[in-house]
PAVEXZA-763315 format. One record per residue: residue number from 1; x, y, z of N, C-alpha, C in turn; residue in three letters; chain. Coordinates in steps of 0.02 Angstrom, whole numbers, plus 50000, padded with zeros to 5 digits. Each point is the difference from the previous one (the first is absolute). Layout:
<sites>
site num: NUM, n_X: X, n_Y: Y, n_Z: Z, ca_X: X, ca_Y: Y, ca_Z: Z, c_X: X, c_Y: Y, c_Z: Z, residu: ala, chaine: A
...
</sites>
This chain:
<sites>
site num: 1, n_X: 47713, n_Y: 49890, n_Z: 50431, ca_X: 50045, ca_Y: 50049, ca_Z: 49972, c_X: 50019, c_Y: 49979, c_Z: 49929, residu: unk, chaine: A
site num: 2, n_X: 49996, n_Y: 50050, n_Z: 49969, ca_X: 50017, ca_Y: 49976, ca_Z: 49918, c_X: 50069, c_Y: 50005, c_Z: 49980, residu: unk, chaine: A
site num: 3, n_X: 50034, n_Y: 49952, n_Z: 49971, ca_X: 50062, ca_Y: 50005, ca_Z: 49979, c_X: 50004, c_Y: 50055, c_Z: 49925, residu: unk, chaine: A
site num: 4, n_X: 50063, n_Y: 50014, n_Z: 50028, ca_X: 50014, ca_Y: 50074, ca_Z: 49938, c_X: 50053, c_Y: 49956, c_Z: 49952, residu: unk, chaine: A
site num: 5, n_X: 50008, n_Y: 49998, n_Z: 49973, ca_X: 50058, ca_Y: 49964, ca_Z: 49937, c_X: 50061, c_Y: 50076, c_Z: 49981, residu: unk, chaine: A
site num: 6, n_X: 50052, n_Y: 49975, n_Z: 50040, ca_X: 50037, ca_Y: 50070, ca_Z: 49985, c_X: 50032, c_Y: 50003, c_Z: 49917, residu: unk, chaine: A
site num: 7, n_X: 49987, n_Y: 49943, n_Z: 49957, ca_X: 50014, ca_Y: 49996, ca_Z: 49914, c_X: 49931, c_Y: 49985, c_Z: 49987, residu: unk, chaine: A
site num: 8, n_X: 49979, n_Y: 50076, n_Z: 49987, ca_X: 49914, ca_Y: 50005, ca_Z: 49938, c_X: 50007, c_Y: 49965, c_Z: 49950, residu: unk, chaine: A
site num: 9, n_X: 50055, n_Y: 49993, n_Z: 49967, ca_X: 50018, ca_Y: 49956, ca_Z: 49925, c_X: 49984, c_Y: 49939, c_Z: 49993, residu: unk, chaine: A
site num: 10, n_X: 50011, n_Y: 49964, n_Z: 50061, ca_X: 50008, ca_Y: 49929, ca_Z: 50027, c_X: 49937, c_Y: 49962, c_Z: 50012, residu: unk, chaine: A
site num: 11, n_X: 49978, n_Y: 49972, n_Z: 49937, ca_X: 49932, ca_Y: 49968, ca_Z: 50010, c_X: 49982, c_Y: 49931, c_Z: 50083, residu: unk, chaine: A
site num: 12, n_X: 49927, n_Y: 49997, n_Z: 50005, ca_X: 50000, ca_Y: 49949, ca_Z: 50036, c_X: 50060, c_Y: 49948, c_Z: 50009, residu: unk, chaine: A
site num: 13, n_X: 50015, n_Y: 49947, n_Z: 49942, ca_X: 50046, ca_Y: 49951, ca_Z: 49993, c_X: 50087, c_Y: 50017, c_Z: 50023, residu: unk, chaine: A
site num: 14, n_X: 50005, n_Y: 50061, n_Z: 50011, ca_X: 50066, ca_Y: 50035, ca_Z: 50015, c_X: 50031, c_Y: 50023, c_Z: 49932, residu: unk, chaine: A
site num: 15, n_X: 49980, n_Y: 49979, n_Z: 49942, ca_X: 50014, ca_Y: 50006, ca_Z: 49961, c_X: 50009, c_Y: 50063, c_Z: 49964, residu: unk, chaine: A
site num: 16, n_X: 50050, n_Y: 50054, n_Z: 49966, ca_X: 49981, ca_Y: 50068, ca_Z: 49978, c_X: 49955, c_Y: 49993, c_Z: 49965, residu: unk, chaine: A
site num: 17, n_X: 49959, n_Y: 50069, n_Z: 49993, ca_X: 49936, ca_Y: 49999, ca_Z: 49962, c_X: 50026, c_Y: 50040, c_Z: 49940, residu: unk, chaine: A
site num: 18, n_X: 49973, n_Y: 49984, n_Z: 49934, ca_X: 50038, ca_Y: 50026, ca_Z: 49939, c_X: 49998, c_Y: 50103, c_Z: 50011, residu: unk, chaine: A
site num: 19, n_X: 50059, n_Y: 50033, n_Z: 50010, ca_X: 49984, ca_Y: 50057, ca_Z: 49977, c_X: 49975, c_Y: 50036, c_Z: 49935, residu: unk, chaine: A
site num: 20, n_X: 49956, n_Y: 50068, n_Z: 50014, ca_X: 49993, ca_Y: 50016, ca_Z: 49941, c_X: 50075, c_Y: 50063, c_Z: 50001, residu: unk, chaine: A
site num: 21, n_X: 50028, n_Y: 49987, n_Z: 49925, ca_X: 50036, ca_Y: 50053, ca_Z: 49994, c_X: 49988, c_Y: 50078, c_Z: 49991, residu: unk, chaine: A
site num: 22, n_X: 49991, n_Y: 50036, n_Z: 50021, ca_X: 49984, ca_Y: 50081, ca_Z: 49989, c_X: 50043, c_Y: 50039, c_Z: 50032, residu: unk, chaine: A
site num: 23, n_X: 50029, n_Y: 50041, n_Z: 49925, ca_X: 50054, ca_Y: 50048, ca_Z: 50023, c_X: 49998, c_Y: 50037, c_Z: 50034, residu: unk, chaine: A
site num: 24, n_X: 50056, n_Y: 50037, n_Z: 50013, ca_X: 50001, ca_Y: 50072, ca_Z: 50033, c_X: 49935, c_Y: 50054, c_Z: 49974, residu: unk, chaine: A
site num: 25, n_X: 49972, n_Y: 50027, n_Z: 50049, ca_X: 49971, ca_Y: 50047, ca_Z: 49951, c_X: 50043, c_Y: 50069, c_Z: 49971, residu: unk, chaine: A
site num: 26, n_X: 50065, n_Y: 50005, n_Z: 50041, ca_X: 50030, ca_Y: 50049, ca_Z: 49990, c_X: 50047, c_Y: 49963, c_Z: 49928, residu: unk, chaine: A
site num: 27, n_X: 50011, n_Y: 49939, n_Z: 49962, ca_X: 50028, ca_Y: 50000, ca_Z: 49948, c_X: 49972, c_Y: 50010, c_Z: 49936, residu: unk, chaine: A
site num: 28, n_X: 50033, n_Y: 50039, n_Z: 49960, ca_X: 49982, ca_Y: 50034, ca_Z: 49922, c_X: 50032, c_Y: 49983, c_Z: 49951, residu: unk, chaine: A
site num: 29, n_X: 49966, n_Y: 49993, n_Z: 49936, ca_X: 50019, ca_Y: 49993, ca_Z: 49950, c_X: 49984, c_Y: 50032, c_Z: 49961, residu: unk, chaine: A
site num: 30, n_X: 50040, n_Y: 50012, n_Z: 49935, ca_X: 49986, ca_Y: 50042, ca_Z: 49972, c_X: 49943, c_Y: 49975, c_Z: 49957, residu: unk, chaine: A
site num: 31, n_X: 49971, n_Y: 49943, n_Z: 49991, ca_X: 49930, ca_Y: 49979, ca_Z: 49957, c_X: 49934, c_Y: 50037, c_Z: 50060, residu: unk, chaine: A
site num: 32, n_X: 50010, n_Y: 49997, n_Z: 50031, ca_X: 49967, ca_Y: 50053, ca_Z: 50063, c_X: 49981, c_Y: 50078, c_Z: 49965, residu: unk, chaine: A
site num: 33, n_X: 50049, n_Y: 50022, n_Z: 49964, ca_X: 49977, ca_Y: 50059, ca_Z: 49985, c_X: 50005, c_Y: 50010, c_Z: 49917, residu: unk, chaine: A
site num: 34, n_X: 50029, n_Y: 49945, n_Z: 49957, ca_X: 49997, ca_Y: 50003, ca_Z: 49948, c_X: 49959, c_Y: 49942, c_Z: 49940, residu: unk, chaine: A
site num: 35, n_X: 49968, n_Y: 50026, n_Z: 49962, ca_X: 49943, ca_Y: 49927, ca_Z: 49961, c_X: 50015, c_Y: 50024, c_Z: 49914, residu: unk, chaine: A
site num: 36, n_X: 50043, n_Y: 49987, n_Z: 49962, ca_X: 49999, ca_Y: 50016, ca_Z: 49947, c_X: 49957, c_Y: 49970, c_Z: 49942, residu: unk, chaine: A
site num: 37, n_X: 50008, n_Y: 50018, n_Z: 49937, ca_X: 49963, ca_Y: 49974, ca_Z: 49958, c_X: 50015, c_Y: 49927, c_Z: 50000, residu: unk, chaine: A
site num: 38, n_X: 49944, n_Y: 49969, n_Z: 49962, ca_X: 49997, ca_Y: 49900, ca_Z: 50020, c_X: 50029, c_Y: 49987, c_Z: 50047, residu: unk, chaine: A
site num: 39, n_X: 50012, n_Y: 50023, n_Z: 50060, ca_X: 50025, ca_Y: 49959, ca_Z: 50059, c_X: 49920, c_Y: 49968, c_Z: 50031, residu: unk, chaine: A
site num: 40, n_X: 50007, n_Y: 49934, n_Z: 50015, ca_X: 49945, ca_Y: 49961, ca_Z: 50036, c_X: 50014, c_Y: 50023, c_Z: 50067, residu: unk, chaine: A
site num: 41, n_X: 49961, n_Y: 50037, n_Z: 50041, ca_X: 49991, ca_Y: 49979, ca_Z: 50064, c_X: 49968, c_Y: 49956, c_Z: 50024, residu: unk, chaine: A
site num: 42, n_X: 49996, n_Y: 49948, n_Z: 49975, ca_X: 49956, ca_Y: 49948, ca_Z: 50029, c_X: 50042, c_Y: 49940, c_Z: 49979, residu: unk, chaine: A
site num: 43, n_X: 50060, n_Y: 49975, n_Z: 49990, ca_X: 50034, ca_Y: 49983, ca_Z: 49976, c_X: 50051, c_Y: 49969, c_Z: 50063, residu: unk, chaine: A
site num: 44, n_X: 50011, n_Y: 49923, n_Z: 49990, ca_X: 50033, ca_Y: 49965, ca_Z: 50060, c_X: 50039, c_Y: 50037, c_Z: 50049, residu: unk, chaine: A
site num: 45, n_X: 50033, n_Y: 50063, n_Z: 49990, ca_X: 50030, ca_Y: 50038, ca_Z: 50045, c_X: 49994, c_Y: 50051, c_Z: 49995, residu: unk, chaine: A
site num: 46, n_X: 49967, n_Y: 50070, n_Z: 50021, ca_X: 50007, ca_Y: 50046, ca_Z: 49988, c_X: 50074, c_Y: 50058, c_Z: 50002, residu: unk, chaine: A
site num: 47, n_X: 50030, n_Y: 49980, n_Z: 50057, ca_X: 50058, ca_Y: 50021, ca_Z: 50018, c_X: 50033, c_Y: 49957, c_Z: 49982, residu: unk, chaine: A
site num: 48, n_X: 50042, n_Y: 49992, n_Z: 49933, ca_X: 50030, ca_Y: 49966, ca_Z: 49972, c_X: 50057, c_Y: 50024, c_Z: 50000, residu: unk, chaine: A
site num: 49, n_X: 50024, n_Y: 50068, n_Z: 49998, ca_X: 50051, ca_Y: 50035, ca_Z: 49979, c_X: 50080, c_Y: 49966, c_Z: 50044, residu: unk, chaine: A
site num: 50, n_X: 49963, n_Y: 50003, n_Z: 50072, ca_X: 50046, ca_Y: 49963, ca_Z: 50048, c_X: 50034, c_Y: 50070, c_Z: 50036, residu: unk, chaine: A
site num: 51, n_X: 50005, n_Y: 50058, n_Z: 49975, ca_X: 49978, ca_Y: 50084, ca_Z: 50031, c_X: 49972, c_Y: 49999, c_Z: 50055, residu: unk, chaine: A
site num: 52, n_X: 50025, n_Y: 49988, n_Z: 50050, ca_X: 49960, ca_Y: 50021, ca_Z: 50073, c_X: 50044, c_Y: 50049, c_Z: 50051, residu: unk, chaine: A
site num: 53, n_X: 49973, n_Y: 50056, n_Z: 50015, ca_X: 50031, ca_Y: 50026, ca_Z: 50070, c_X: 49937, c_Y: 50024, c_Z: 50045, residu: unk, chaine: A
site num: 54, n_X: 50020, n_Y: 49993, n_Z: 50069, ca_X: 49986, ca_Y: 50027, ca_Z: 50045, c_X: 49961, c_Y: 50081, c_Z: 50017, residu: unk, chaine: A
site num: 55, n_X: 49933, n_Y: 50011, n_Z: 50003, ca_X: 49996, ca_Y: 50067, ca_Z: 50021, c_X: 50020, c_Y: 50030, c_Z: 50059, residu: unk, chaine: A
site num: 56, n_X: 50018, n_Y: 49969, n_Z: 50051, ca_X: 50033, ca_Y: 50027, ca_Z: 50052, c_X: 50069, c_Y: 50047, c_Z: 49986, residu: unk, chaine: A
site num: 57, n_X: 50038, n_Y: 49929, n_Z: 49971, ca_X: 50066, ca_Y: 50009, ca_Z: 49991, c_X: 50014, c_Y: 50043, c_Z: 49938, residu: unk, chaine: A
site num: 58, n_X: 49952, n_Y: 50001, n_Z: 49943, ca_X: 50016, ca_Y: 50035, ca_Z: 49944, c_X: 50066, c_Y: 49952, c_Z: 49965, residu: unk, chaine: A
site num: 59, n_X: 49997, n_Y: 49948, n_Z: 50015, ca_X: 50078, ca_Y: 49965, ca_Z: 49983, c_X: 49971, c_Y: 49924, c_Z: 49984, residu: unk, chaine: A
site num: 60, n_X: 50065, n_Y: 49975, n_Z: 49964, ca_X: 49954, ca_Y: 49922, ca_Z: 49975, c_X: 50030, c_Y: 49950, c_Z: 50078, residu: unk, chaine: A
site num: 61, n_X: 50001, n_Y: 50027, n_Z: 50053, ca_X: 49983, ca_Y: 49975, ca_Z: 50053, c_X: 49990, c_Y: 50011, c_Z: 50052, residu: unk, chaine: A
site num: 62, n_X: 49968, n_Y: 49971, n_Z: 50055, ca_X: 49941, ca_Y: 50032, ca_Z: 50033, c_X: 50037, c_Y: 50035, c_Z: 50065, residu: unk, chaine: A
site num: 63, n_X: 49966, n_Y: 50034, n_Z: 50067, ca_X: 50048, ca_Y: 50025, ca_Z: 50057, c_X: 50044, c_Y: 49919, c_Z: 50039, residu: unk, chaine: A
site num: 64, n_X: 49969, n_Y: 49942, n_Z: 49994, ca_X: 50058, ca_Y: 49966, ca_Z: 50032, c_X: 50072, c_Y: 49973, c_Z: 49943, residu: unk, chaine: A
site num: 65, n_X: 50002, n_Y: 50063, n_Z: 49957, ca_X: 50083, ca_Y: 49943, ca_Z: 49956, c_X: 49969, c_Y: 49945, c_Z: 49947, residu: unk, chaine: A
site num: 66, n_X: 49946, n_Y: 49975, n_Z: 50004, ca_X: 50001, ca_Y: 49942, ca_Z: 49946, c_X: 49958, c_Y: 50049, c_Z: 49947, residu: unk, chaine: A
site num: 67, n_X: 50018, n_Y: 49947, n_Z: 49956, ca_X: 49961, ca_Y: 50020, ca_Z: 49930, c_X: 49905, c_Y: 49993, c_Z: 49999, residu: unk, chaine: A
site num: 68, n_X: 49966, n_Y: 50046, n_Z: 49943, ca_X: 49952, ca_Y: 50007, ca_Z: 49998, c_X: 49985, c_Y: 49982, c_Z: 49938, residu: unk, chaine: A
site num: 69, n_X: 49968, n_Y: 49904, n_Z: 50005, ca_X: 49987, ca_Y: 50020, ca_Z: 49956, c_X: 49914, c_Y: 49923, c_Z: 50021, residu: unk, chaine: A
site num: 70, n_X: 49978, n_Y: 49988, n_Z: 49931, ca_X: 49931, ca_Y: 49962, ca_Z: 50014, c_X: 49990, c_Y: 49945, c_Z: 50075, residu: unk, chaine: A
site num: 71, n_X: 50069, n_Y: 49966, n_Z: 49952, ca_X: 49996, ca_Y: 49936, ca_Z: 50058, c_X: 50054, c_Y: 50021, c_Z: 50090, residu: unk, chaine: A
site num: 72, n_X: 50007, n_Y: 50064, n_Z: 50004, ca_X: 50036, ca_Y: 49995, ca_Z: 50045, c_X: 49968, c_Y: 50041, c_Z: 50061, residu: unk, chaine: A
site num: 73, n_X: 49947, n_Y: 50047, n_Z: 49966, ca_X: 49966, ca_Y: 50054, ca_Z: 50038, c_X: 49934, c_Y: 49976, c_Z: 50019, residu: unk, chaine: A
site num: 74, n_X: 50009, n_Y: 49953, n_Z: 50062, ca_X: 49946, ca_Y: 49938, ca_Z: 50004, c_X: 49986, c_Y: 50024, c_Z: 50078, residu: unk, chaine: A
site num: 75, n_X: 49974, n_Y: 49981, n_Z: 50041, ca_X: 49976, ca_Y: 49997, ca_Z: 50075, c_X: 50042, c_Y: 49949, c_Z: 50032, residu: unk, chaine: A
site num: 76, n_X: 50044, n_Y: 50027, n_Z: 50043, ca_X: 50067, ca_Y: 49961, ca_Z: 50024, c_X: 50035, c_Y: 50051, c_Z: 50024, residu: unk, chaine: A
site num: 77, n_X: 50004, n_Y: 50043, n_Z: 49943, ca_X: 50055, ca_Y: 50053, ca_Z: 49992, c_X: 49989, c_Y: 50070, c_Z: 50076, residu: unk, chaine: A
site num: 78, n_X: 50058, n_Y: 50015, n_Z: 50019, ca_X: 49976, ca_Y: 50032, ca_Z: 50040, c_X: 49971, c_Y: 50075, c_Z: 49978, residu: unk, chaine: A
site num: 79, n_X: 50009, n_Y: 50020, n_Z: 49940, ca_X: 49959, ca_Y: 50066, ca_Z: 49973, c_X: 49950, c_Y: 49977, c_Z: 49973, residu: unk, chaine: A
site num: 80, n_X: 49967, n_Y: 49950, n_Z: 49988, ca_X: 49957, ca_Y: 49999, ca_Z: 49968, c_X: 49926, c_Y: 50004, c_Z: 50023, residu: unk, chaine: A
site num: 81, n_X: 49939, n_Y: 50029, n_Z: 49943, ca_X: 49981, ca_Y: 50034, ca_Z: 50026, c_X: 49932, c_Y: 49974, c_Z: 49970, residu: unk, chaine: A
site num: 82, n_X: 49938, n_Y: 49982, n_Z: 50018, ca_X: 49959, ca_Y: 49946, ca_Z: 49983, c_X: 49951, c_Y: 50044, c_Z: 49974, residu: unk, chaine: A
site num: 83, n_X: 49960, n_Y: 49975, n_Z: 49950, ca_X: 49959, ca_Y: 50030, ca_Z: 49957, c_X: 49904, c_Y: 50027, c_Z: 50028, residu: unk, chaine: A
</sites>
């Protein structure tokens, strides 16, 4: 019988295995829909502005109460919603 590991994260050694970070797909920014003249998109951050809300919520935070924004709209969250 094969053992199931109920933490996928959790390499052989028990050790966590590094996550990759990837947002919500439901979080927006407004560099999402806007590219003006000389703006680099290719440039260390694209979403620089720090402008993020929620398409669910239409609000700069998401249906559970917290804020929406890069580092917070991660896989954990209970709305969140994987790419």
């Amino acid at each position: 019988m094969r053992k199931i590991d109920p933490d996928p994260q959790s390499g052989a050694s028990g050790a966590p295995a590094p996550q990759l970070l990837v947002p919500c797909k439901l979080l927006r920014s407004k560099e999402m829909f806007y590219e003006g003249p000389g703006q680099d998109p290719g440039g260390d951050d694209p979403f620089s502005s720090g402008a993020y809300w929620c398409a669910k919520t239409q609000e700069a935070f998401g249906p559970d109460g917290e804020p929406a924004e890069k580092g917070d709209c991660q896989c954990g969250r209970p709305c969140y919603v994987g790419l």
